[in-house]
Structures are given as structure tokens and as C-alpha cells.
N, C-alpha and C positions, 0 to 999 in steps of 0.2 A: 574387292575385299573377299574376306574367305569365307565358302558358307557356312561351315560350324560356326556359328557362335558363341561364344563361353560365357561363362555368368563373371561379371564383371570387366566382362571385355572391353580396350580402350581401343579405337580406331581411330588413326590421325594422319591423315595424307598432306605430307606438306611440299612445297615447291616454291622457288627463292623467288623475290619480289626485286630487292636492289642488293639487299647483302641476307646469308640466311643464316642463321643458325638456329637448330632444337634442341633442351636439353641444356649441352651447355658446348660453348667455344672455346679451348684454351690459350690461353690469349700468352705470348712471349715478347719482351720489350727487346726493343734495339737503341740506340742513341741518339737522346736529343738532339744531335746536329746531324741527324738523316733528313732529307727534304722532306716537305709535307707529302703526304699520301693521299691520293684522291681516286673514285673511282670504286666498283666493287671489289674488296682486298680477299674474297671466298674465292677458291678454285673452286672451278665449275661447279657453281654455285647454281645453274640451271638444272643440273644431273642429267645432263645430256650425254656424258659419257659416261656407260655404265658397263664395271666388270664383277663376272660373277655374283650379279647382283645386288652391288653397294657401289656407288656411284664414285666414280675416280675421284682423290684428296679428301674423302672423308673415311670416317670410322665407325663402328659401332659400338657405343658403351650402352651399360647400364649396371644401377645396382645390384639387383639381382641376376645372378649369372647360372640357372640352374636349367638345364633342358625345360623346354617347353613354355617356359615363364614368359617371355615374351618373342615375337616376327617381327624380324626387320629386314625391308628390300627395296628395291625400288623398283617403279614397276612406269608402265606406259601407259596413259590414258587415252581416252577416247577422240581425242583431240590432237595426237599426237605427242604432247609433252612428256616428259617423264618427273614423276614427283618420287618420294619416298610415303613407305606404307609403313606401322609403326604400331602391333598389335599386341596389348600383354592382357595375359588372361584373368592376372590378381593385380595385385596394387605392387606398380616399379616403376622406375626411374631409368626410360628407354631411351637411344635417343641418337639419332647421326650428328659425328661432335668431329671438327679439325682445329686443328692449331694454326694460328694465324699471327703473325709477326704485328707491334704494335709499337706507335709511339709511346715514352711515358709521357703524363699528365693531359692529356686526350682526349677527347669526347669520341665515342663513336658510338654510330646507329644501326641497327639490326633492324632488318623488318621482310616477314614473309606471310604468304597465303598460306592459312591451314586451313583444315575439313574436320571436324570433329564429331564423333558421336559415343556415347556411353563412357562418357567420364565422372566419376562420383563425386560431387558437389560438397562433400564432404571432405575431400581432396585438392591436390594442387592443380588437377586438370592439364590441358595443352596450352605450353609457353615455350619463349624464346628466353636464354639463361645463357649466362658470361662463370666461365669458371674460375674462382679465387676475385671475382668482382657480387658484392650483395646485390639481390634484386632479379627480379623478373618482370617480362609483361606480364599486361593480363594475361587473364588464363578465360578457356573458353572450353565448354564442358558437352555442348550440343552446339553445332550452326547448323541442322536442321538441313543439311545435305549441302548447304552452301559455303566462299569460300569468304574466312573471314583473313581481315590483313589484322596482325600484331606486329607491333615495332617497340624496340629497345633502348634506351641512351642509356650507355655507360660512360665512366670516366676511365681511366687507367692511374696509377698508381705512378709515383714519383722513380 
């Protein structure tokens, strides 16, 4: 993490569990009569390939798009692994987001390890998020250095 800290700084280190997404997924349909899909449908969804520091098949969005408002990279832990690090200094909507092909009418499940610390409770906090689907996980505001798992069911649209 970086040592300046700023007043209302979010910190959120996240690293995929079975399937990941933060923020939000853009989910694209294909044709009921494609076989079922099984298995993790995220590219490298571990962020073990990482270029330029954003991990290969994802992206960076967020709402506000102003120098300095929020960090986003992915980075290497102590352990080896590589998570994404995800720091904004005011209140934004940050987040590493891919697009992912999808059955319609579908259930699918998200679920990843986050690290959270200094999110305002007043706020939506750190969650996993489907875009153009309603709903988040919980959100988690402090794990107090620890890694908390959050998972998703969405459905998909006809």
C-alpha cells in the first residue's frame, strides 16, 4: 500500500477466489442453444499475467476520471500471488471490470477475496457488482487486515 495516506482514502486489494469481478462485469449474451458453460468464464482471473500494471483481460473504469482521484494496479504480494490494489482518495466508483460472454436467463456466481480498510460507512464500501444486472454483495468497510470472501448470484436477462 502507498504511504501517503489521504483523508478518505479507500484501500482494497483484491484476488479472484473461483470467478472475480469488482465494481462491475459487463456481461454480453450469446445464444440459448450454446452449450452450458462451466468452470471459471474470467480470463485470468488470478492476475497472474500482468502488463503494465493492469492485469491481462481486464480494464480500468471508474466514475470519476480526474487525475489523482483514484490508483489502480496490480501488484505482488508477499506470498507470491498477485492481487489488484485499488485506492481513491474522495468517494468513486473504481474498479477492474471485463466483459464476459453469457448465457441468457442464467444464474451465475461471483465470488472473491478482498482486504479492505477505510471505507466510509456511510457509503457503498468494497463489493462485487454485474453491470446492467441490479445488486451487489455485501460490501465490507474495514477486514481489519484480513481476507474477507464476498460472492454474487446474478441471473441474466432473457
Amino acid at each position: 500500500m502507498r504511504a501517503n495516506k489521504r483523508t478518505h482514502m479507500v484501500s482494497l486489494i483484491v484476488t479472484a477466489l473461483f470467478v472475480f469481478v469488482l465494481g462491475c462485469v459487463l456481461l454480453g449474451t450469446f445464444s440459448h442453444r450454446e452449450p452450458p458453460q462451466a468452470g471459471n468464464l474470467i480470463e485470468n482471473g488470478d492476475f497472474s499475467a500482468v502488463t503494465n500494471g493492469v492485469p491481462d483481460g481486464w480494464t480500468t473504469g471508474m466514475w470519476i476520471t480526474s487525475a489523482g482521484t483514484s490508483y489502480l494496479e496490480a501488484m505482488t504480494l508477499e506470498d507470491g500471488t498477485t492481487s489488484v490494489l485499488i485506492e481513491n482518495a474522495g468517494r468513486n466508483d473504481a474498479r477492474f471490470e471485463q466483459t464476459v460472454l453469457v448465457h441468457e436467463n442464467t444464474t451465475y456466481r461471483l465470488s472473491a477475496r478482498v482486504r479492505a480498510e477505510g471505507c466510509e460507512k456511510d457509503r457503498i464500501g468494497a463489493n462485487l457488482s454485474f453491470l446492467n444486472i441490479y445488486g451487489t454483495s455485501d460490501c465490507v468497510y474495514d477486514t481489519d487486515g484480513e481476507w474477507a470472501t464476498l460472492t454474487l448470484y446474478a441471473r441474466t436477462g432473457f
